[in-house]
N, C-alpha and C positions, 0 to 999 in steps of 0.2 A: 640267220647269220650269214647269208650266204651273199646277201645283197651289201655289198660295204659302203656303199655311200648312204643308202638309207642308213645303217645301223651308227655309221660317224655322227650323222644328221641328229638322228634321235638322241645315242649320247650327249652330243656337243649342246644339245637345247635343257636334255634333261637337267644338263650340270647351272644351266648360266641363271636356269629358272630356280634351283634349289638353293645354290650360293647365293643369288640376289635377295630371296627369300627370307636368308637368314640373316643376312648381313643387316638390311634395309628395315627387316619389319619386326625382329628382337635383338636383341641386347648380345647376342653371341658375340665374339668376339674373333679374330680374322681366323687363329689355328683351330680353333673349335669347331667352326664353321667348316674351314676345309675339309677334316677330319669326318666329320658330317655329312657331308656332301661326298665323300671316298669312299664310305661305308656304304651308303643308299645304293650309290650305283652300281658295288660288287654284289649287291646282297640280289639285284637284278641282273645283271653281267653274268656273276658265275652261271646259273642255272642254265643260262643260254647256252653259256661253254660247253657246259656237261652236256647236255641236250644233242648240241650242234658243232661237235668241235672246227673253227674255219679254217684251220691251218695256223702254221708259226709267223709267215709273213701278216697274213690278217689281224692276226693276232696283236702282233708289236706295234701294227703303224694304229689300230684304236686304241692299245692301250698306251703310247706315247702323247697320240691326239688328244685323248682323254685327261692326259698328265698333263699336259704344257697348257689345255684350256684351263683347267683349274687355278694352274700355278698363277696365268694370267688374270685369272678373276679374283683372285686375294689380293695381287697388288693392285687393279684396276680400282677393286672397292675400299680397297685401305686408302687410295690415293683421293677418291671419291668422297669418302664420309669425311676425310681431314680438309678438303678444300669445301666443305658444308662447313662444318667448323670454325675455318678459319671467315669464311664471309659470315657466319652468325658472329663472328667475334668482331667484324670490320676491321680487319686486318687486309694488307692487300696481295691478292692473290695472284698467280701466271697460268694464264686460262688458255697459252699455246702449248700443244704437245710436244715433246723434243724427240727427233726425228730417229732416234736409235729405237727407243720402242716398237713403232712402226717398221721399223726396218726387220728387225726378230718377227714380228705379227706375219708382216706379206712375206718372209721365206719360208715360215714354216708352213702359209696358207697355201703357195704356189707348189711344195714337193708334194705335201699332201694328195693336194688335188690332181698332180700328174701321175705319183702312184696308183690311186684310188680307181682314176679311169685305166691305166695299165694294168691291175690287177681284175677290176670288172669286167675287162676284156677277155681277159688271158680265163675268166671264167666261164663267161656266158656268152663272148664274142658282141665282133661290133654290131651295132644298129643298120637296119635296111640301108640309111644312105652312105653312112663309112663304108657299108660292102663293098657296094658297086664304084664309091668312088675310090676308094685303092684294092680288091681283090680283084684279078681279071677273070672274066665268065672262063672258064673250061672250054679246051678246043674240043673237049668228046662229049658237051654238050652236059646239065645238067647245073648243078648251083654249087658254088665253092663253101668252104667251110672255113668259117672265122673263129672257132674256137681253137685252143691253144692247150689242153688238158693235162700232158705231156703222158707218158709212156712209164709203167711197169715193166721194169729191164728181168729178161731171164740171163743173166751170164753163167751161163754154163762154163766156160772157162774158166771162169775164177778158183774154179775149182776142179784138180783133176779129174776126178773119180766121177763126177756128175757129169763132166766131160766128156771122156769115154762111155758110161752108160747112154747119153743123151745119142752120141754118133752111133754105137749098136741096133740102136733101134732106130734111129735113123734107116741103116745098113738093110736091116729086114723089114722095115715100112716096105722103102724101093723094092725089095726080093718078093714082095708079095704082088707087086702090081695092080696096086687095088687103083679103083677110077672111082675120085671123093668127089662129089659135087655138092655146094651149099650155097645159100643166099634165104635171101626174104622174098616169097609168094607176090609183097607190092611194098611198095617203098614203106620204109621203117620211119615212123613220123614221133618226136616227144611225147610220154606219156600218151599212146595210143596204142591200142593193143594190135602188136603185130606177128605174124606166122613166121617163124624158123625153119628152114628146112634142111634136109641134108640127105645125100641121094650115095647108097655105098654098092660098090660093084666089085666083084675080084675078077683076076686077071682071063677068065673068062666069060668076063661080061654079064657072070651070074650075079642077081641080088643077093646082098648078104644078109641074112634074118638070123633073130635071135640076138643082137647085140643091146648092150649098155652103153648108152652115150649121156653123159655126163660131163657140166666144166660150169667155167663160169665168162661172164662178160666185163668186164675192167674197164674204167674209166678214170683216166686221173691217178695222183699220185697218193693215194689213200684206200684202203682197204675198205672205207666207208662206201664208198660208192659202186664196192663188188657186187653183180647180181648174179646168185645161182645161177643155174638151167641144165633140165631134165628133160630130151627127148623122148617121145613117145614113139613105137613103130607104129608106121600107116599101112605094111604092107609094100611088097615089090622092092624087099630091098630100101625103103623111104622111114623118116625118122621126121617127125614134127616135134617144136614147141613152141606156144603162143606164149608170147612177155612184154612185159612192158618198161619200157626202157624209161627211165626218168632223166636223162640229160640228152643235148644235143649235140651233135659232134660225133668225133670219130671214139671207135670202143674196138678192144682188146679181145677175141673170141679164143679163151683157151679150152679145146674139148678133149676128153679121152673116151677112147670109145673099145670096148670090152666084147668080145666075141668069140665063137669057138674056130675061127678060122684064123686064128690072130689078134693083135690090140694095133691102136695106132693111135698119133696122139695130134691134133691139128689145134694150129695156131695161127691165125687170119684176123683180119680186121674189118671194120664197117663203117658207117655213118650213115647217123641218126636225121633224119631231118627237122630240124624249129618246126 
């Protein structure tokens, strides 16, 4: 579900081959047919949904697409079997199209299509040569990222109370003077299994052992795409865990981490590399 121009694709075939089907090769008649052809697709459609939900945007531009192919295809073949008709009757017929039809056809084909690639993007990001031809390489060296995922907002503000507690501990985070160091062992690649590290000191430069660190990694504006994650102590004060990431782009790292010298709560970001 996640692919939307495949899934339009396959929709839009699956409909034009079922309504032709029934239109052309039994005796059904236009509403029946539609009807027919509505039901087939949801009784495949839903499951994916539940399965895969892709969002509200995704959502409405297939199931619009889906709606205006259809609606097209009962007049195209109602227009179709009556102009059979009328030349099996030898009657005479008007075998040019009148220009309004097509006009409705190529608008809805051309938003479609600018969505379709605006939202594949905003997913999975551009293709090798869109990169390079409008992302500019990084002056610190290294490969820009075209994904667009958007961001799990903490507002603490919104709310007083959350507000003030949030700055509290804030307040004695700083008073403890701890030296947090974290990153990836070697660069974090798509579905490959990569190392987490996280390196904790207090204000004497001593390792802190014994702690619980715990969070999760965020991606995107769905809760689907949350991945746990549970450090392990290595010793020296060091906290590992191996994961693996399933998207590329940038992700949300919210940790809390549990100890008898204090708590403290980190919130940093990353990126994943294609």
């Amino acid at each position: 579900m996640n692919n939307l121009l495949l899934t339009l694709a396959s929709g839009v075939v699956f409909i034009v081959v079922v309504h032709s089907t029934l239109r052309f090769f039994t005796r059904i008649r236009s509403m029946p047919a539609f009807f027919i052809t509505l039901v087939a697709l949801a009784s495949i459609y839903t499951p994916l949904l539940i399965n895969d939900w892709p969002g509200v945007d995704v959502f409405a531009i297939q199931f619009a697409i889906y709606g205006v192919t259809l609606y097209l295809l009962t007049i195209l073949h109602s227009q179709a079997i009556k102009h059979k008709q009328d030349v099996d009757a030898g009657r005479t017929v008007q075998k040019k199209w009148h220009w309004a039809p097509l006009l409705i056809v190529g608008f809805f084909v051309v938003v479609v299509s600018v969505d379709s690639v605006f939202i594949t993007i905003a997913q999975k990001g551009s293709d090798s040569l869109l990169h390079k031809f409008f992302i500019p390489k990084p002056k610190s060296g290294g490969d820009a990222s075209s994904y667009f995922p958007g961001i799990i907002k903490h507002n603490y503000h919104e709310k007083e109370d959350q507000y003030n507690q949030y700055q509290k501990r804030l307040a004695e985070q700083r008073q403890r003077g701890w030296e947090v160091k974290y990153g990836w062992l070697a660069t974090a690649v798509v579905n490959q299994l990569a190392t987490f590290q996280l390196s904790l000191r207090n204000a004497k430069n001593q390792p802190i052992t014994g702690a619980t660190v715990s969070g999760v990694f965020q991606r995107g504006n769905t809760s689907k795409q949350d991945q746990p994650v549970k450090l392990k102590e290595a010793g020296n004060g060091l906290y590992r865990a191996d994961i693996v990431l399933k998207y590329p782009g940038r992700w949300e790292l919210i940790l809390e981490i549990d100890s008898p010298q204090g708590d403290y709560d980190l919130k940093a970001t990353t990126v994943v590399s294609e």
